[in-house]
C-alpha positions as CSV (number, residue, x, y, z in Angstrom):
1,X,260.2,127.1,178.1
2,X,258.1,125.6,180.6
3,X,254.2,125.6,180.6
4,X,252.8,124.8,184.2
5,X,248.6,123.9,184.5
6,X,247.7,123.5,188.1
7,X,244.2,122.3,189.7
8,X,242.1,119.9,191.4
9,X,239.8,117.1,190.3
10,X,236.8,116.5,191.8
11,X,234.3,113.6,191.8
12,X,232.3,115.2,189.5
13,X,235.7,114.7,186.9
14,X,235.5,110.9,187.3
15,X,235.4,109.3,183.6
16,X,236.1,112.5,182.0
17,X,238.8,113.9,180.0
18,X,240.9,116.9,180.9
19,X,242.6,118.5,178.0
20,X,245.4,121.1,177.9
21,X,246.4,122.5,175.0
22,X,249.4,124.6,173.9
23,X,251.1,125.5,170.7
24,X,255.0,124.3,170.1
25,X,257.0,126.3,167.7
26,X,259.3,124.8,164.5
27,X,261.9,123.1,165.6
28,X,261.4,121.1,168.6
29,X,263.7,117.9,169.1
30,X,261.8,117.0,172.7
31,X,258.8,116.9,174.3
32,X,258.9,116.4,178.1
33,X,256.1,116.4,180.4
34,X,255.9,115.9,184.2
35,X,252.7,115.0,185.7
36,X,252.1,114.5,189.5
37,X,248.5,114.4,191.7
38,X,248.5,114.2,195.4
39,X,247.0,112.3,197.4
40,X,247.3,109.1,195.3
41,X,244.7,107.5,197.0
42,X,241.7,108.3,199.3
43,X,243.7,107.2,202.5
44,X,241.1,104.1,203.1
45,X,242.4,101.0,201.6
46,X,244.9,100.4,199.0
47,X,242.8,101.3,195.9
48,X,244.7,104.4,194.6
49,X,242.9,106.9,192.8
50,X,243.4,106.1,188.6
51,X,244.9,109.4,186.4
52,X,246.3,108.5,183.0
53,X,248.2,110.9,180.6
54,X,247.6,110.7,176.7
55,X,249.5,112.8,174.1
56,X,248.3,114.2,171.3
57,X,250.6,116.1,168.5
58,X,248.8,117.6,165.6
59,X,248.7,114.4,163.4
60,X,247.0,112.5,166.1
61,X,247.4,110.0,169.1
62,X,251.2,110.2,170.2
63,X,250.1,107.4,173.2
64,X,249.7,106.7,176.3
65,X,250.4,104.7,179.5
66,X,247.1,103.8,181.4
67,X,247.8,103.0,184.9
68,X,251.3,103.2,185.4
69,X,252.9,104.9,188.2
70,X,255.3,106.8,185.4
71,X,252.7,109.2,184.2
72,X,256.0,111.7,183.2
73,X,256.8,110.6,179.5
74,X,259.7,112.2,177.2
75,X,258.8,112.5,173.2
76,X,261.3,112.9,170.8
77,X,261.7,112.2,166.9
78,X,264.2,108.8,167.4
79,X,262.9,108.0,170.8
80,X,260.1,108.2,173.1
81,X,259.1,106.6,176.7
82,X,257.2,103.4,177.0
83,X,253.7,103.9,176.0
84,X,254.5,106.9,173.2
85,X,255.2,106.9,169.9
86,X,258.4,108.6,168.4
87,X,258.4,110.8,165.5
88,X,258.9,114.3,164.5
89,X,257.8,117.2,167.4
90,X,255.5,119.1,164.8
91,X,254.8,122.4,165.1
92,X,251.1,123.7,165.9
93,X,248.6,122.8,168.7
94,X,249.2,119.6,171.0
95,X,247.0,118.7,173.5
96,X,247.8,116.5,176.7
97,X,244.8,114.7,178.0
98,X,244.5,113.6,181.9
99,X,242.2,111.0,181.6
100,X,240.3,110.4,184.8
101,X,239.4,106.9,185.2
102,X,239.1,106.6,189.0
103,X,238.6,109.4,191.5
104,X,237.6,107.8,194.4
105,X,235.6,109.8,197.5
106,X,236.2,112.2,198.9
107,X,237.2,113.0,195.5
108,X,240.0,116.2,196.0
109,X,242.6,115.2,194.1
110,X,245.5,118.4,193.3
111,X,247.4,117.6,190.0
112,X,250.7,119.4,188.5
113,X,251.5,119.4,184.8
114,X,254.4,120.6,183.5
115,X,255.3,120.9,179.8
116,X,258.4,122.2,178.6
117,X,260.7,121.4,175.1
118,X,263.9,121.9,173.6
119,X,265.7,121.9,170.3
120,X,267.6,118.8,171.2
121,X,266.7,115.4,170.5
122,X,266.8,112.7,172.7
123,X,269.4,109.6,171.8
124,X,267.4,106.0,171.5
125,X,269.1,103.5,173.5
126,X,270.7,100.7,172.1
127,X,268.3,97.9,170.5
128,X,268.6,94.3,172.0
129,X,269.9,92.1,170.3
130,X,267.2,89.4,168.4
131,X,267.2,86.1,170.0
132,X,268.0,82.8,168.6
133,X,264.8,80.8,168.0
134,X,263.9,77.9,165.8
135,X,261.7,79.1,162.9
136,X,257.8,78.7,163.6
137,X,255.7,76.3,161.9
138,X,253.8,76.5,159.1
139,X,251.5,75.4,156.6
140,X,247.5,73.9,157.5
141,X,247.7,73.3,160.7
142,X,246.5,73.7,164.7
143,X,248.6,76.2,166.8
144,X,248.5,77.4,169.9
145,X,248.1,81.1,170.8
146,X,247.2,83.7,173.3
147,X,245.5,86.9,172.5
148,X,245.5,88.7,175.5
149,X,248.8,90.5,177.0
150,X,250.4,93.2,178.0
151,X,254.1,94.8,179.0
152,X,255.5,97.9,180.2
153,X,254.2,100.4,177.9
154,X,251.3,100.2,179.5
155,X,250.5,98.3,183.2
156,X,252.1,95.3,182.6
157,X,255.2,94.4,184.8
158,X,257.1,92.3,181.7
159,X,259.8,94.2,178.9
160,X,259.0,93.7,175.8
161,X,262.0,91.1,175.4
162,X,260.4,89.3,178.7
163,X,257.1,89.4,177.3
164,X,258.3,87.1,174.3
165,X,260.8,85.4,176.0
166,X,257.2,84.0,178.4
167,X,255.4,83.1,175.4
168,X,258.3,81.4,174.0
169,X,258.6,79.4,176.9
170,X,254.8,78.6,176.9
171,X,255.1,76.6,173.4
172,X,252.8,79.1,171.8
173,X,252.9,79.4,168.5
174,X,251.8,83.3,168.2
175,X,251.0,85.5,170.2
176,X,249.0,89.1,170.3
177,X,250.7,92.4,172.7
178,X,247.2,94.1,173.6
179,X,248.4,97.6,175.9
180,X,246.2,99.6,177.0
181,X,245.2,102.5,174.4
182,X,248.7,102.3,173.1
183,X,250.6,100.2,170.4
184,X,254.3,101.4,171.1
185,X,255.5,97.9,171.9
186,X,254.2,96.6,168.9
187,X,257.0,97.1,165.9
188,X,259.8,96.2,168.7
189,X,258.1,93.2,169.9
190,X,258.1,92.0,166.3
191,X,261.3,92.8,165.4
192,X,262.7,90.5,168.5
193,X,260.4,87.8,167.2
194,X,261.8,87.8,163.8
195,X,260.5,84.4,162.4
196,X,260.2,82.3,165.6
197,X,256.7,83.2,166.8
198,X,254.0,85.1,164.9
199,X,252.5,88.4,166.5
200,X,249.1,89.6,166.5
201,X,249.2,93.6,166.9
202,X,246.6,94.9,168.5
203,X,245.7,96.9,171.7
204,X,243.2,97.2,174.4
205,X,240.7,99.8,174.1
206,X,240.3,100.9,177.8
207,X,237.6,102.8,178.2
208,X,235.4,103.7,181.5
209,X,232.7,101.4,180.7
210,X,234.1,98.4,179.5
211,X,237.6,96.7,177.6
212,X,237.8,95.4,174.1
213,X,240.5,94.3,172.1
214,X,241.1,94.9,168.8
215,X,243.6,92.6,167.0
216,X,245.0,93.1,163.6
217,X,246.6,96.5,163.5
218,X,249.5,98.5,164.2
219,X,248.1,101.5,164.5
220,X,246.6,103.5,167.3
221,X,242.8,103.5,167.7
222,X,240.0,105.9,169.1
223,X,239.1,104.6,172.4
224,X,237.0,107.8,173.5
225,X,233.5,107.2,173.5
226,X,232.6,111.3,173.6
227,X,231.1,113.9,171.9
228,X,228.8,112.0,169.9
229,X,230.4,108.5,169.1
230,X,229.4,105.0,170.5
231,X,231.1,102.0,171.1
232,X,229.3,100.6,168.7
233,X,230.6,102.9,166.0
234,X,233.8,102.3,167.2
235,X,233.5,98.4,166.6
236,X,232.0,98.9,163.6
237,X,234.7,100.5,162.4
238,X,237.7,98.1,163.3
239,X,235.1,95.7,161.8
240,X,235.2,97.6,158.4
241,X,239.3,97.5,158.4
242,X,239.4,93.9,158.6
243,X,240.1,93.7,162.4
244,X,238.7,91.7,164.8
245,X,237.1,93.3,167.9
246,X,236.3,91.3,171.1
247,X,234.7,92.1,174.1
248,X,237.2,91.7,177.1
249,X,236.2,89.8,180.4
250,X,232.7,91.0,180.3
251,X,231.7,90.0,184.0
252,X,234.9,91.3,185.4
253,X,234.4,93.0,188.6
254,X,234.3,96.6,187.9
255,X,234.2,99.9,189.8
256,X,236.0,100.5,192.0
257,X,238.4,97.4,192.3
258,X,238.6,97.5,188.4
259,X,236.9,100.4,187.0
260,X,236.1,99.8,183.6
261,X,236.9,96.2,183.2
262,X,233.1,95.5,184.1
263,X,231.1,95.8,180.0
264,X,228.3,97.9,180.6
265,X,227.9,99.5,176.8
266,X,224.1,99.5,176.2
267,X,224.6,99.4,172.9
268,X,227.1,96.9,172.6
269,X,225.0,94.0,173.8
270,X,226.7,92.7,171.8
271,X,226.0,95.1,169.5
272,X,227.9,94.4,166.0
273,X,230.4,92.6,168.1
274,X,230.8,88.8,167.5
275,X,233.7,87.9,169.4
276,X,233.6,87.6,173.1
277,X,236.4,86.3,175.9
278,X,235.2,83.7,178.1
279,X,238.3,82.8,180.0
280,X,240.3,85.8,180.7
281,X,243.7,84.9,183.6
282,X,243.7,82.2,186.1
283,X,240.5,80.4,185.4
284,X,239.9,80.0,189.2
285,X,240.9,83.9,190.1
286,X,237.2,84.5,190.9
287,X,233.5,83.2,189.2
288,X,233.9,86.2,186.5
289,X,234.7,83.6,184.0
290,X,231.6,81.3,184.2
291,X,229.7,84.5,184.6
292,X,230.9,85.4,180.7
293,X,230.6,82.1,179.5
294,X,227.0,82.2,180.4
295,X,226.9,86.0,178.8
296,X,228.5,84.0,175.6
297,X,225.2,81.6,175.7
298,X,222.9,84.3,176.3
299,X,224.2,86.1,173.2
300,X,223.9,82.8,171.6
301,X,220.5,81.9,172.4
302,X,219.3,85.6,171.6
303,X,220.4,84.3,168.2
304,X,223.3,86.2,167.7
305,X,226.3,84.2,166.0
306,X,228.8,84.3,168.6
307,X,232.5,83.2,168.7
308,X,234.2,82.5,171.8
309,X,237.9,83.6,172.4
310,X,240.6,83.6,175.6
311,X,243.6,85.2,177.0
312,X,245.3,85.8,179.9
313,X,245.3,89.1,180.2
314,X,249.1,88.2,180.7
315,X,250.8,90.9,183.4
316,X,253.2,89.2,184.7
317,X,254.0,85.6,185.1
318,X,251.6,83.1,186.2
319,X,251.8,81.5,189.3
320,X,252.7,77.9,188.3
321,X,249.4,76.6,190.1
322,X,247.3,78.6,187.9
323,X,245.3,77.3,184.9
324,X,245.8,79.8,182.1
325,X,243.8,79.5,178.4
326,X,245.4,78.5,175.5
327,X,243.6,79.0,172.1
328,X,243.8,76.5,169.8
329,X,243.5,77.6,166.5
330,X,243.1,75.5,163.0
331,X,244.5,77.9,160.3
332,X,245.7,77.6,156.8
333,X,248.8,79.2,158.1
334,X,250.7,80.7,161.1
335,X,250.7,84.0,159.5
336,X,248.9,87.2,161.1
337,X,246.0,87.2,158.2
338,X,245.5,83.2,158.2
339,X,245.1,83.3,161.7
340,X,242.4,85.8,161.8
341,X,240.7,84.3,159.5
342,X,240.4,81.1,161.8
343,X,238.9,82.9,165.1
344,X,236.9,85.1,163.0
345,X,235.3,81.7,161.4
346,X,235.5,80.2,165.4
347,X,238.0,77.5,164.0
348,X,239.4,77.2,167.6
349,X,239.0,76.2,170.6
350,X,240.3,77.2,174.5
351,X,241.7,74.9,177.0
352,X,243.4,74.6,179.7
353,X,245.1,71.4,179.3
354,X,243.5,69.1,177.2
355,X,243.5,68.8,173.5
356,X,240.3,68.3,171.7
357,X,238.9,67.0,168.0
358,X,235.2,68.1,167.7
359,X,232.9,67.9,165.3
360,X,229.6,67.0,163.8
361,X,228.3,64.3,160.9
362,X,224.8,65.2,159.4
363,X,222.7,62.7,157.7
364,X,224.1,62.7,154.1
365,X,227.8,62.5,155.5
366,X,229.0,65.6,155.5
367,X,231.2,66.9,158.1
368,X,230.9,70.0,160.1
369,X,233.1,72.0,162.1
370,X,233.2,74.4,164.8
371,X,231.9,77.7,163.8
372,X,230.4,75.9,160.7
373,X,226.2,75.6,159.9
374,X,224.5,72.2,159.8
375,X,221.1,71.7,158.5
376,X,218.0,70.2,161.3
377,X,217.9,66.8,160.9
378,X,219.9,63.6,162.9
379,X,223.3,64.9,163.4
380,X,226.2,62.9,164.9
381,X,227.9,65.3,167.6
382,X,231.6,63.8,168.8
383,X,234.5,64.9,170.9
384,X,237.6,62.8,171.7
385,X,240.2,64.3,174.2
386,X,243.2,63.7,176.1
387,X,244.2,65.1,179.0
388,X,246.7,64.5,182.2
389,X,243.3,64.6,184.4
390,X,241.5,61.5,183.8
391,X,238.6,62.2,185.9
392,X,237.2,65.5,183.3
393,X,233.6,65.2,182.6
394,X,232.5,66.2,178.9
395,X,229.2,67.8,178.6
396,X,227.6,68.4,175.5
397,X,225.4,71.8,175.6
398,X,222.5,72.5,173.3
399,X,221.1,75.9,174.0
400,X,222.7,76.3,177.3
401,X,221.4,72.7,178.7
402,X,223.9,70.0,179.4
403,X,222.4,67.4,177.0
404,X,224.4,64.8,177.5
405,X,228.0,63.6,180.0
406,X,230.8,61.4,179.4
407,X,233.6,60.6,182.3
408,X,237.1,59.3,181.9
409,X,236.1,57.8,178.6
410,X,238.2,60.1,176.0
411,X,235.2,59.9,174.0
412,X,231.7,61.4,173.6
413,X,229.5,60.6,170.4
414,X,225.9,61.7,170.7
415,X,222.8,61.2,168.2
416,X,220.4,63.6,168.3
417,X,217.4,65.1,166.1
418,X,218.8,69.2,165.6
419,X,216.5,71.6,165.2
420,X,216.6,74.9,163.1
421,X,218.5,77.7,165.8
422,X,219.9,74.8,167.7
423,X,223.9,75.2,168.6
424,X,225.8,72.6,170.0
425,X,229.4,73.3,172.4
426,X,231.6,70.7,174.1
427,X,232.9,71.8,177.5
428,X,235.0,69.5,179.9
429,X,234.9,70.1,183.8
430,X,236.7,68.4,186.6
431,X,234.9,67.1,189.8
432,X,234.7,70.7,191.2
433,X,232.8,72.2,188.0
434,X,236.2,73.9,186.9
435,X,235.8,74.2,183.6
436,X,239.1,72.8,181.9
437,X,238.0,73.5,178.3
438,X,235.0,74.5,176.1
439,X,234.7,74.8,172.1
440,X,232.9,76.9,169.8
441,X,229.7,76.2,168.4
442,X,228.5,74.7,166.0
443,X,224.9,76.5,164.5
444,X,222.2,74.9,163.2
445,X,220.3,76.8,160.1
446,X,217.2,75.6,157.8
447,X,214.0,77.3,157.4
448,X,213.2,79.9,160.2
449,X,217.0,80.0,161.6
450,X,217.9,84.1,161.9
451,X,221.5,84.2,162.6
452,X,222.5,87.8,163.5
């Protein structure tokens, strides 16, 4: 049986939801759908308009694949297109979602969506075969990571054996696979990774006003802000299951050469989040990137206890001239929980080259770390670095001001009188201003300091 739906989306559509719903008897093997819109873009430019399709069965989220150009998925119990989630076909109402996140003037865009089913189930191909890889470190320790990628299941141009194979070849020590509204790469990817490389699970919530990722689960999450929820909400809850939620590339140019990658949540400003990307790609793909790093020291001096993270928003391979982030992470382990812990405590750092030690010697002796609280009083601030650059400048910030430089040296150790609400980061820049790595801050507390 085939179920045809037939129309035409106007501007009026834009950031809006389409659902069609329909009722599939006992005994369904597959679920195939074919969805189609014409024109694919306005005809000016090459910005194409941007129509996603999401499944829904009747015990939830069956996934999508955000702005791909195979919007046609097949669902079966063993098997299921990139982007969806196999299982059981279960009888009762299913609903597919066009989800409209760019119709672009003169708006006038004619869809076709058919549905149809059949008793048979689709066969699963055959799984690749896990690759040989040296066992990944362990124990107390700094690693190197990325927290920020995607493959095929959603826009990303990488399989899922690619996508490890590149982080392999990076020297990175884990790794999170971050999809677009989806997490049907995640149990694969993990099973090819075996014990060479930790994963993160997580996924991208895509939304029409702004990205986020959420790391630290393998299952499927809400990413419609509508009839009544907030973002905030939202946060708050992958907060309450022990995930971590950042804000993606805040200052990313938005509508319409990236709809929704610009944040524009009211309410999430930052709202109950306390993680936020400040290098996101290539850092010199465009001044997004110093435009969130300043966000990140707004938040800060607003008082809000901020942690700064990176990724890069891995596609596809990186040109080799390109300057991608690394986070370096210090973790009691290179396990998923262990290393959750560390960003959530701001334990870490991002760089593009150099390695960093960083940290801070009140009056009595004691030592503090990034992410840590010191108390106002003389405080001994010190970074030593090496890099293959010998001409970075280090800059210590206090508050957003450069406080103090060191060039070429390796070495910057500053005295200074802190003050309660006081934080303190590290950055190194080149000649050009390019930043080439910054750390996470360390807070300052005592009587009067409100730390949100």
């Amino acid at each position: 049986m085939t179920l045809l739906f037939e129309g035409r989306l106007t501007l009026d559509q834009m950031s809006s939801h389409i659902p069609f719903r329909f009722e599939l008897p006992e005994g369904v093997g597959t679920l195939r759908i074919d969805f189609s819109h014409t024109p694919h873009h306005p005809g000016v430019g090459d910005i194409p308009h941007q129509l996603s399709i999401s499944v829904y069965g009747p015990n939830g989220a069956r996934g999508t694949r955000h702005n791909n150009a195979d919007q046609s998925p097949v669902i079966s119990t063993r098997h299921a297109s990139p982007g969806y989630l196999p299982g059981p076909i279960e009888p009762g109402e299913w609903c597919v979602e066009i989800d409209c996140h760019r119709i672009l003037p003169p708006g006038g865009v004619s869809y076709r969506l058919a549905i149809d089913w059949q008793d048979q189930e689709t066969e699963p191909p055959t799984a690749e075969p896990l690759p040989s890889a040296a066992p990944r470190r362990r124990g107390k320790g700094w690693y190197r990571g990325d927290l920020h990628g995607h493959t095929l299941h959603s826009d990303g141009r990488m399989s899922i054996a690619e996508y490890l194979a590149y982080a392999q070849e990076r020297g990175l020590d884990f790794v999170a696979l971050t999809d677009h509204n989806t997490v049907s790469a995640i149990s694969e990817l993990e099973r090819l990774a075996g014990e060479g490389i930790t994963i993160l699970p997580g996924t991208e919530l895509t939304t029409y006003h702004g990205h986020a990722l959420v790391l630290g689960s393998r299952q499927w999450q809400e990413w419609r802000v509508k009839d009544g929820s907030t973002m905030s909400a939202i946060a708050d809850a992958a907060s309450e299951q022990g995930q971590l939620f950042v804000i993606a590339h805040p200052q990313h140019e938005g509508h319409p050469f990236c709809t929704g990658c610009h944040w524009a949540w009211a309410d999430m400003m930052p709202g109950p989040a306390r993680h936020v990307e400040v290098w996101n790609g290539p850092r010199d793909n465009g001044d997004h990137n110093d435009r969130s790093l300043a966000l990140f020291y707004h938040f800060l001096n607003q008082g809000y206890r901020m942690i700064a993270t990176s990724g890069t928003d891995t596609h596809r391979r990186a040109a080799p001239e390109h300057r991608i982030p690394v986070l370096m992470v210090e973790a009691e382990d290179n396990t998923v929980s262990a290393l959750l812990s560390a960003i959530r405590r701001g334990r870490s750092y991002i760089t593009g080259g150099p390695l960093l030690e960083v940290g801070a010697t009140d009056e009595s002796g004691r030592r503090i770390e990034m992410g840590e609280t010191a108390e106002p009083g003389q405080l001994s601030l010190s970074c030593r670095w090496t890099a293959d650059d010998g001409t970075l400048t280090a800059r210590l910030i206090r508050r957003g001001d450069v406080m103090e430089t060191a060039t070429a040296t390796g070495e910057l150790t500053v005295e200074t009188e802190a003050r309660s609400n006081d934080w303190f980061v590290i950055e190194l820049r080149d000649a050009l201003a390019r930043l080439h790595a910054v750390t996470n801050p360390i807070f300052l507390g005592g009587d009067g300091a409100v730390w949100y």
